[in-house]
C-alpha positions as CSV (number, residue, x, y, z in Angstrom):
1,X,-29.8,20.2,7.1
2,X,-26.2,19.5,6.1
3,X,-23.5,19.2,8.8
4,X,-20.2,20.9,9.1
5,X,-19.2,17.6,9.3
6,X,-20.8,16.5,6.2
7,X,-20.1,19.7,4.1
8,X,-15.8,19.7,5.2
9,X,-16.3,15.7,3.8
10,X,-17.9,17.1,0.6
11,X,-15.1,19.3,-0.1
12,X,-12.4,17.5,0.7
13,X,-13.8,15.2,-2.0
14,X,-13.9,17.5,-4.1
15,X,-10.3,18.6,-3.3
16,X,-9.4,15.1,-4.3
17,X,-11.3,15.0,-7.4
18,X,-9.6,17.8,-9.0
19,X,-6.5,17.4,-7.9
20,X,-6.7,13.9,-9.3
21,X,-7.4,15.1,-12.4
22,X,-5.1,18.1,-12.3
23,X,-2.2,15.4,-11.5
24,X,-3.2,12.6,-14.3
25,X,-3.4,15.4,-16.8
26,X,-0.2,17.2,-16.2
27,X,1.4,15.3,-13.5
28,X,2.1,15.6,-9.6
29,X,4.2,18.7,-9.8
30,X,1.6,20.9,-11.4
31,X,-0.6,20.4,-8.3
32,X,-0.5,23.6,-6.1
33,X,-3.0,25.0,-3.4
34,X,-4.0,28.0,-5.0
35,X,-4.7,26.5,-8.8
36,X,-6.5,23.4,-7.1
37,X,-8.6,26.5,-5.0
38,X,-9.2,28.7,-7.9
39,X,-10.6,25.5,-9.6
40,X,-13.5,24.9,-7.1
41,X,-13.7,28.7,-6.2
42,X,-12.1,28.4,-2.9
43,X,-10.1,30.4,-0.8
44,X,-6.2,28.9,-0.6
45,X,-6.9,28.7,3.4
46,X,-10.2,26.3,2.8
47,X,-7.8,24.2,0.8
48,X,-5.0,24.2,3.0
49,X,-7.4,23.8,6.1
50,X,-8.7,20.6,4.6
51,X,-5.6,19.0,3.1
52,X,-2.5,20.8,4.7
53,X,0.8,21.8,2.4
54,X,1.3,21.2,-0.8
55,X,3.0,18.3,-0.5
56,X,0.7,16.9,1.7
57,X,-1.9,17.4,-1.0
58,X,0.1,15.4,-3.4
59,X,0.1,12.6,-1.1
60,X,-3.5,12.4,0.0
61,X,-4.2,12.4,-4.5
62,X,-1.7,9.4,-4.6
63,X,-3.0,7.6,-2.0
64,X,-6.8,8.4,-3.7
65,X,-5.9,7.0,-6.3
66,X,-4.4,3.9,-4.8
67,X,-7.7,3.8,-3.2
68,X,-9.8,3.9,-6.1
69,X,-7.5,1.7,-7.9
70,X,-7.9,-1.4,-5.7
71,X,-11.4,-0.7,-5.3
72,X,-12.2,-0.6,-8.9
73,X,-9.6,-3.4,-9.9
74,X,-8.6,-5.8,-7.4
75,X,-11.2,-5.7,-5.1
76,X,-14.1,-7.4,-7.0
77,X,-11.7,-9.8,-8.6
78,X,-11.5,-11.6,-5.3
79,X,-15.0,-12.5,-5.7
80,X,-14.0,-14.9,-8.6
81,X,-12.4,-18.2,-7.8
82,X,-8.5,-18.7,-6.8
83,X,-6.6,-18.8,-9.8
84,X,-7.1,-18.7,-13.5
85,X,-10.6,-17.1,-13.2
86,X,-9.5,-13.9,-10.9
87,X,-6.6,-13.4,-12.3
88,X,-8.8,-12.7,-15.9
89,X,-10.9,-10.9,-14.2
90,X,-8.3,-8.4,-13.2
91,X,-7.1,-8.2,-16.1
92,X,-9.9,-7.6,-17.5
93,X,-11.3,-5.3,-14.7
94,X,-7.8,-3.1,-15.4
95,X,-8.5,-3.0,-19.2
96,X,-12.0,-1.4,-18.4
97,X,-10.8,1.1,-15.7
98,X,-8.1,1.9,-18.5
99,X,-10.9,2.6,-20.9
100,X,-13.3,4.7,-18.8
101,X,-10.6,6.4,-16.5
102,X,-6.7,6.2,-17.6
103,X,-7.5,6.4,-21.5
104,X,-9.7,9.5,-20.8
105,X,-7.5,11.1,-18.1
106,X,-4.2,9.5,-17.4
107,X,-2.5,7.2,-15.4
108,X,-1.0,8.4,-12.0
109,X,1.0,4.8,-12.2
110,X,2.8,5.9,-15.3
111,X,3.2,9.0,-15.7
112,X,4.2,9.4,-12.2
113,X,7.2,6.5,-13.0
114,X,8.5,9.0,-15.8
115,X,7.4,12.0,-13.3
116,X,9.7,11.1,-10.9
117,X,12.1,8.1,-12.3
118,X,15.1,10.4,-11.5
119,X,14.5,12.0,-8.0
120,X,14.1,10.8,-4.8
121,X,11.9,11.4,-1.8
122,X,9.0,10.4,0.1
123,X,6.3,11.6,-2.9
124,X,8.5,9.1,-5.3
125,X,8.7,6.3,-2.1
126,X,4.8,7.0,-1.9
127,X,4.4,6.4,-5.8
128,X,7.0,3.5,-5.3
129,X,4.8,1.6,-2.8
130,X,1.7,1.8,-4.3
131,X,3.1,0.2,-8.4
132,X,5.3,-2.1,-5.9
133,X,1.9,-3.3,-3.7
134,X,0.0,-3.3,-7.1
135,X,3.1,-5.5,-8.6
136,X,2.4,-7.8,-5.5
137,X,-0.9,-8.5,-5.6
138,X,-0.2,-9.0,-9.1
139,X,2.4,-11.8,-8.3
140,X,0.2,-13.7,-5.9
141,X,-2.3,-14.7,-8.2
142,X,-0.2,-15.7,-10.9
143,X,1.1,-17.9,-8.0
144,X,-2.1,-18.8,-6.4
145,X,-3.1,-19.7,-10.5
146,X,0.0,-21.7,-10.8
147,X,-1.2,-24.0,-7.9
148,X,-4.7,-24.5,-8.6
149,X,-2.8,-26.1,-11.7
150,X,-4.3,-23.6,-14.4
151,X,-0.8,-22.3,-14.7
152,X,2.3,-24.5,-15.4
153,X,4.7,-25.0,-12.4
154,X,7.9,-24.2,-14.0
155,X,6.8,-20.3,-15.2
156,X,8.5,-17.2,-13.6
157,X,5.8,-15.6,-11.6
158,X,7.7,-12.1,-12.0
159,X,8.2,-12.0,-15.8
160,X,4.8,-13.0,-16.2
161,X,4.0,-9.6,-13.6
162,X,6.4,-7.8,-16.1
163,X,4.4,-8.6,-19.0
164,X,0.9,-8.2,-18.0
165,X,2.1,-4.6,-16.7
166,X,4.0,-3.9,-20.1
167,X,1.1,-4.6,-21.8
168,X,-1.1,-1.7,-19.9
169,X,2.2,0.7,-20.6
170,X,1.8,-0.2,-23.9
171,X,-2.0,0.1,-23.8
172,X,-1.7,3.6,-22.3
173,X,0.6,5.0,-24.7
174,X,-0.6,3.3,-28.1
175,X,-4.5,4.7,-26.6
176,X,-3.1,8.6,-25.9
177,X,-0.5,8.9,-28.1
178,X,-1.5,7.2,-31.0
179,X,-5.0,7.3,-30.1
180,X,-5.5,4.0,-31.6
181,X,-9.1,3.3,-30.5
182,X,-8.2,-0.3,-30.8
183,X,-5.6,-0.1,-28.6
184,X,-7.4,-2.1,-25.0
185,X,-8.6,-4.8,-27.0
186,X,-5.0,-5.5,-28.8
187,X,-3.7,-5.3,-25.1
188,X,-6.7,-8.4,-24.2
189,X,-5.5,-10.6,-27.6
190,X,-1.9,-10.0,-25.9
191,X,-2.9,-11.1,-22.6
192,X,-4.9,-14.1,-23.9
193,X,-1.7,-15.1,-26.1
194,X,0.4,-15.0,-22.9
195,X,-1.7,-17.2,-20.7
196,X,-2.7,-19.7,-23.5
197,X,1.4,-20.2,-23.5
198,X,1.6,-20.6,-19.9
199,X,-0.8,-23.1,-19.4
200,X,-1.1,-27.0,-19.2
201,X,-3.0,-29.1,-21.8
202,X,-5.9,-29.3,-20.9
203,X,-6.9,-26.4,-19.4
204,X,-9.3,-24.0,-20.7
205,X,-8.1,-20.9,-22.5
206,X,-8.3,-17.5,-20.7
207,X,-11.6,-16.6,-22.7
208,X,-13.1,-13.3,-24.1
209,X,-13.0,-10.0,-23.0
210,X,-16.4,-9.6,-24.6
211,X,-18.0,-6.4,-23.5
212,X,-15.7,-5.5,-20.5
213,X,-14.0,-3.0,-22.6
214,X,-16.8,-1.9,-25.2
């Protein structure tokens, strides 16, 4: 027999799931207690008794998806070796997260930068820390590449950040926008062109996507 325990953790879940997808599709702001309630076919309290205000509900879906970001993305990268090999591997696990989750949905990380580019306050400083930790992680294993010697010494660590997250802007818009089916594979070639550029000779090139993205 289920707990209470068990069935509050269900629901909140379930909370999160929809309001996830209420905020990638339309954005933060459209996310309210009673539409995220009438979705599941709950009463406003059993939301609000789970998750708290509305604003409190925007910042448990932010910090979901933070969550489920890492966990998809960075977090079984570190299983590959220092350097070269995980930072391909992220890139290549963020290409296939784009293509069966932000293609499909949207992207919390951009939309949410356009969403709330011109006002302040701790939802924005919430979006803030999670592109800026993202960023980071980002940085250090362009670094950590750079001296395991796959990476030359003399490259800027944050334009080469700046790129690699262009190119998944790029990805996202030229995939929804222009719905160029195409479009997570050009973002690979891009990424491959980069790092070929950046590297000593001698060293092997960043290699194929091959079926990470389908």
């Amino acid at each position: 027999m289920e707990t209470k325990t068990h069935r509050s953790g269900l629901t909140l879940s379930a909370i999160l799931d929809t309001a996830l997808t209420m905020a990638a599709q339309d954005g933060l702001e459209s996310l309210t207690i009673g539409e995220v309630a009438k979705r599941l076919g709950l009463s406003k309290s059993g939301v609000f008794s789970r998750v708290g205000s509305r604003e409190a509900l925007q910042m448990a879906v932010i910090e979901e998806y933070d969550r489920r970001f890492l966990q998809d993305v960075f977090v079984p990268a570190m299983r590959e070796a220092r350097g070269l090999p995980r930072l391909n591997a992220i890139m290549r696990l963020w290409l296939t997260r784009a293509r069966d989750v932000e293609i499909r949905q949207g992207c919390i990380y951009c939309a949410g930068a356009f969403e709330f580019d011109d006002r302040d306050g701790p939802l924005r400083d919430k979006l803030l820390e999670g592109v800026q930790g993202w960023r980071n992680a980002l940085k250090r294993t362009v670094i950590q590449a750079v001296d395991e010697g796959h990476l030359r010494p003399d490259i800027d660590a944050d334009q080469i950040v700046f790129e690699m997250d262009g190119l998944f802007v790029a990805l996202m818009r030229d995939a929804r926008f222009l719905r160029d089916p195409r479009a997570a594979d050009r973002a690979w070639a891009a990424y491959e062109r980069l790092i070929r550029s950046l590297q000593p000779a001698g060293v092997a090139d960043a290699g194929s996507i091959g079926s990470s993205t389908g």
